[in-house]
C-alpha positions in Angstrom: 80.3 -0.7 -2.8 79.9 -1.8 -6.5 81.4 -0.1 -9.1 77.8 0.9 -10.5 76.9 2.5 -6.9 80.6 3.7 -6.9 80.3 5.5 -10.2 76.6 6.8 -9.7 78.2 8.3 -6.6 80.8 10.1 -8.4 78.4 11.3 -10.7 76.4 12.8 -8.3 79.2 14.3 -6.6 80.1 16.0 -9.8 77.2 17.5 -10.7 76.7 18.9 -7.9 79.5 20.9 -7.7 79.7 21.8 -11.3 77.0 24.1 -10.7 78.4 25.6 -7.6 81.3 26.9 -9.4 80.1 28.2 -12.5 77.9 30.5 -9.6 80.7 31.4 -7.9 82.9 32.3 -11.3 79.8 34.5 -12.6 79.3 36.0 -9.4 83.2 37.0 -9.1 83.4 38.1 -12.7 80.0 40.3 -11.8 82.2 42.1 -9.0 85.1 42.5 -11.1 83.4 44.1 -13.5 81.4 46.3 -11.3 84.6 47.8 -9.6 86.1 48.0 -13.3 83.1 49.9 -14.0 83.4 52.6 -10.6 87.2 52.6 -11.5 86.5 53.9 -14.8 83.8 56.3 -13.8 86.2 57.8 -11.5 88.8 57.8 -14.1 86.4 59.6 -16.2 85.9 62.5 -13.2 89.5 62.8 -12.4 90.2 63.3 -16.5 87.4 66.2 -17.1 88.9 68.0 -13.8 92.1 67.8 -15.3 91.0 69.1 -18.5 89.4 71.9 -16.5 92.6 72.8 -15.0 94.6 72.9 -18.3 91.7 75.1 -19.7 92.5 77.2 -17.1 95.8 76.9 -17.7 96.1 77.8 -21.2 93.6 80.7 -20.7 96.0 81.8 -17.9 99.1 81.8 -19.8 97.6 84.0 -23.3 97.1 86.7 -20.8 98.0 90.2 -21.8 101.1 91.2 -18.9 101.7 94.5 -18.2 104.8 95.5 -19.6 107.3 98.5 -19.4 107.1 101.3 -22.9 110.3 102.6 -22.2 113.9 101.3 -21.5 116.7 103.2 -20.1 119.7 101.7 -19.9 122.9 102.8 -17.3 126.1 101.0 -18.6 126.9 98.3 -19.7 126.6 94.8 -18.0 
């Protein structure tokens, strides 16, 4: 093999898989960002049910209690 034939082969064997690859990174960094994008969807379900709870919460604790009117105390203690 010459070194013409040798270097046109090389070539060719390059190009080829240069395309390949940048395929295969797009295509990865397409399912990376689809699951980053369910992850934050669910993120985003998780925090409005929280924020439900605390609502909840907070609504929960400004309750009016039932308390005693009167006070009678035995002795001391």
């Amino acid at each position: 093999m010459t070194l013409r034939q040798d270097y046109e082969a090389r070539k060719l064997r390059h190009v080829r898989l240069g395309p390949e690859l940048k395929d295969r990174v797009a295509v990865i960094a397409i399912v990376i960002s689809a699951v980053g994008l369910i992850l934050n969807l669910i993120s985003s379900v998780v925090a409005i049910g929280a924020l439900q709870i605390n609502r909840q919460t907070l609504v929960a604790s400004n309750r009016a209690w039932i308390a005693p009117m009167t006070l009678e105390l035995t002795g001391p203690d």
